[in-house]
C-alpha positions, 0 to 999 in steps of 0.5 A: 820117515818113509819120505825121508828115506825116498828122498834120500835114495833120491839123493843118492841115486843123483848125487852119491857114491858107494858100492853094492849094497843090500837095500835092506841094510841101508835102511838099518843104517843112521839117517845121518852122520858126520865123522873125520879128523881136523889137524893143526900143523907149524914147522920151521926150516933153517939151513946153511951152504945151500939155497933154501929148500923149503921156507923158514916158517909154514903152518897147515890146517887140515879137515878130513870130514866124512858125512854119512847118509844111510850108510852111503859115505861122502868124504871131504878135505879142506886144507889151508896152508902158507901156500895153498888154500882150498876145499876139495870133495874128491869124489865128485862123480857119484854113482850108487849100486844097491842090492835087494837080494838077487837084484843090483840097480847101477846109476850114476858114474860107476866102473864095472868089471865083466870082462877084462877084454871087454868091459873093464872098468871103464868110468861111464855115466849111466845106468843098468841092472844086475840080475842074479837068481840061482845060477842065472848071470844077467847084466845090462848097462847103458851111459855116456862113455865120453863127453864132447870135448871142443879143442880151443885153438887159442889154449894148447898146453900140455894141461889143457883138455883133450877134445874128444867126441861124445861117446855113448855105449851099452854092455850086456852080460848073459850067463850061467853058473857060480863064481867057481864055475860058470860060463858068460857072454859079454857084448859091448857096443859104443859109438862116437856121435860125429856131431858132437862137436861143433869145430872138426879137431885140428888133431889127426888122430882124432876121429869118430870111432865105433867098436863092438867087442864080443867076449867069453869067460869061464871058470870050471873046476873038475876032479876037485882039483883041476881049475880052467880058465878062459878069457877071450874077446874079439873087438871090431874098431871102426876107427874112423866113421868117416873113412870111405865105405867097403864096396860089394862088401860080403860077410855070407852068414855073419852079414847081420854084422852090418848091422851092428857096426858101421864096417869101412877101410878103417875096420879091424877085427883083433882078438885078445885073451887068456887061459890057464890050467891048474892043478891044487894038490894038498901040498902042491899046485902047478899052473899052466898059464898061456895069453895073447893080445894082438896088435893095437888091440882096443876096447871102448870099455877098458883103458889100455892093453898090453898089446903086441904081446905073447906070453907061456907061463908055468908056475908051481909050488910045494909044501914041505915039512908040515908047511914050514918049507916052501918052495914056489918057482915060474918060468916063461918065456914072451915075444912080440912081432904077432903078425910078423911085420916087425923089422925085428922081434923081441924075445924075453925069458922071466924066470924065478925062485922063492924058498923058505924055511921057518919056524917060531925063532928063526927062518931063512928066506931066499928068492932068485930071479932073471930077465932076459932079453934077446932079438931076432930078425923080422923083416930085416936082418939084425946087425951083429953090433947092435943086438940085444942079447941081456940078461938081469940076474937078482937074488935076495935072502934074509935070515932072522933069529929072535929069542923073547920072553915075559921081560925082553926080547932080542931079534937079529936080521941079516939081509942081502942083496945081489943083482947083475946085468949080463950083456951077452952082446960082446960089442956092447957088454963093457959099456952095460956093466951094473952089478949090486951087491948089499949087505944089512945087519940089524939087532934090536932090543925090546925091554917089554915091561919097561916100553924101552926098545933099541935098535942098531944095523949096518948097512953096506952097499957096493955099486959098479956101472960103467967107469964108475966104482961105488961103495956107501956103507955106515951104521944107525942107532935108534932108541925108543920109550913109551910113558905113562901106559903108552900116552907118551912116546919118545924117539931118538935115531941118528944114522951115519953114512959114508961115501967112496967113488973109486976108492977116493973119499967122496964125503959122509951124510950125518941125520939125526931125529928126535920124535915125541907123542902125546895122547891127551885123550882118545881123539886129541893128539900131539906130535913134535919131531925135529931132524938134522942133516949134515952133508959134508961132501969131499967132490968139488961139484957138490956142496956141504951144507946143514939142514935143519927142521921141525914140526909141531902137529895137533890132531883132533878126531870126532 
């Protein structure tokens, strides 16, 4: 058994896939296992007024098999079809991170989160060590960031690969404290090997690159309530390794620097980071958020940033009335044009509202929000007819009520929906009309010794754009029943909708669904469902047609 289990933690440390786990747990965990479903699916499809949209016949067959060693899952799919065939395990870049008390072991592909400016979750083949005792936060990992990728000339697609150089790299993470309060320094480093490809890409933008990111976070809570917030890096991107060398280059103190990094007339220092301050009352919070990205900020451990970007933020929020009234609004304001090269900056204001009152049988729930958008001049003057002055205004409220006892129930659900963009630029606002407006109002019944249940709503949606005036409205009804102690269920539903383009009759959409389940035992299952649709459209450009298709579904799971 112990050769075994070191094979298998052999396996797994090549070939598998998992989260941290406790050593200890794994071993507690079954050898081997196999779980997952496998299903069986026909459907047919007929219609008249339109081409075909799908074809008369097709038939599925699906397997969704789970093998499991020592508690570390693999997941595989296999699925043939009337159009496809095929066997897929997903996950085939595996990696593993067991835990043995203060010590967590990475191998294989893993994606790390230290910092969010620096190493953030970036897929890298390799290894590394996470080392945890009392406060002590250590970290290291070393792998392949990107595999050399030649260009093939004679294959130019927009699916084809994108050539790219070998990129190898480490991160090392040193610090101290809890998750409620601690202090870390993040270091990364990564370089591309100019040699790794054999044919010098025809593609300008690709180039031998290197980065060394330095990156702080901290958390601290103080006077019980106030929490602090930092996260801040600052990233040297040599973006090309073969750009001509600085001359005479002096860094004084920091010249270690030369070191560590290969500086040249592609070099860039940016920096990027966050902070917040907040206050946790016993019925209120406030928090005081502040983040600023600079330019074309880069990390060679994170994907993408945002940048070019500034953003102040407050938000806050209260509990009223023994916490059945709630009260959460923000507000902020973002700019653009950090290093003021821009020919024109952009201006944004965000602000929003939540409240709510609720109680067992009723509540009501309202949220209002706004966007805005402005410019100003950069480096050049803005003219006056082609400015940017917007704002989008968005409000929502929903009202409920309901009255249930042992033998039925009765629910009543109003929902409402109003948005509006208002150009303020007086030469352009006729041409941005958009407004909303839209109106639900649904009832359901619930009969709960008899597992009948009926719902019905009315929907009622007005839309203006721009010499266009649209109104859709219509009802729906739904009726539903279980048998035999919930093994079988059926379902009917039929919606009707009606269309208006500037006050003319455009036409009316009819669906209809029929559904039903049956549970033959605990693993075996059956679902049949048909539906029709019919179109009859007034508006000589689009045609009338019906639709009309089912499907037969048998499922197993094991």
């Amino acid at each position: 058994m112990k050769r075994l289990l070191i094979l298998s933690l052999c396996f797994l440390l090549s070939f598998g896939i998992a989260d941290a786990q406790d050593v200890e747990q794994m071993i507690k965990q079954k050898p081997f296992a196999i779980n997952g479903t496998l299903g069986l699916g026909v459907g047919t499809y007929n219609s008249s007024g339109i081409p075909a949209r799908q074809r008369a016949f097709s038939y599925l067959f699906n397997g969704a098999p789970t093998v499991s060693i020592y508690g570390v899952s693999f997941p595989f799919s296999v699925v043939v079809s009337d159009q496809q065939r095929g066997f897929t395990q997903p996950f085939n870049q595996y990696g593993i991170s067991p835990t043995y008390k203060w010590v967590t072991v990475h191998a294989g592909w893993q994606s790390i989160q230290w910092s969010p400016y620096t190493l953030a979750g970036y897929n890298f083949l390799g290894g590394g060590v996470e080392l945890n005792p009392g406060k002590l936060r250590f970290g290291f990992i070393y792998g392949r960031f990107n595999k050399a990728i030649e260009e093939d000339p004679g294959l130019i697609t927009a699916f084809s690969q994108t050539p790219a150089y070998k990129r190898t790299g480490f991160s090392t993470k040193l610090g101290w404290g809890t998750e409620r309060n601690h202090f870390d320094f993040t270091l990364l480093k990564a370089k591309d090997e100019v040699s790794s490809l054999k044919n010098k890409p025809s593609s300008l933008n690709l180039t031998p690159s290197e980065n060394l990111v330095l990156g702080i976070s901290s958390r601290f809570t103080f006077f019980k309530r106030f929490v602090f917030d930092i996260d801040a890096s600052g990233s040297l991107y040599t973006r090309n390794l073969l750009a001509d060398t600085v001359k005479n280059l002096k860094l004084d103190k920091i010249d270690f620097i030369k070191d560590l990094i290969n500086l040249n007339a592609s070099t860039q220092l940016l920096t990027a980071g966050h902070t917040s301050l907040g206050y946790q009352g016993q019925n209120y919070n406030v928090l005081v958020k502040y983040k600023r990205i600079d330019p074309d900020f880069k990390s060679m451990g994170a994907y993408y940033f945002e940048s070019d970007v500034q953003n102040y933020t407050v938000e806050g929020g209260v509990k009223l009335i023994k916490g059945q009234m709630q009260l959460n609004g923000s507000f902020g304001v973002q700019n653009d044009n950090l290093l003021k090269d821009k020919a024109y900056q952009s201006n944004r204001k965000i602000g929003s509202i939540n409240a709510s009152f609720n109680k067992t049988n009723y509540g009501i729930d309202v949220r209002y929000s706004n966007y805005g958008i402005t410019q100003d001049r950069g480096l050049n003057p803005i003219v006056d007819t082609l400015r940017i002055a917007k704002t989008n205004h968005n409000l929502n409220t929903m009202l409920r009520y309901s009255i249930a006892d042992t033998l039925i129930s009765h629910s009543f659900i109003l929902v409402g929906n109003i948005q509006s963009l208002v150009d303020l630029n007086r030469f352009t606002s006729a041409q941005s009309l958009s407004n909303s407006k839209t109106a639900n109002l649904s009832y359901q019944l619930g009969l709960l010794k008899t597992g009948l249940n009926f719902n019905t709503s009315f929907n009622y949606t007005v839309a203006d754009i721009y010499l266009g005036h649209t109104v859709f409205f219509g009802p729906s009804i739904g009726i539903g029943k279980d048998f035999f102690e919930g093994k079988l269920g059926l379902n009917a539903a039929m919606s009707f909708q009606q269309q208006k383009n500037n006050k003319i009759n455009a036409g009316n959409i009819l669906n209809g669904s029929l559904n039903g389940s049956f549970r033959f035992t605990k693993k075996n299952a059956a679902n049949l469902s048909i539906n029709y649709l019919k179109s009859n459209s007034k508006d000589f450009t689009l045609p009338s047609f019906n639709e009309i298709y089912s499907n037969l579904t048998l499922s197993h799971s094991f």
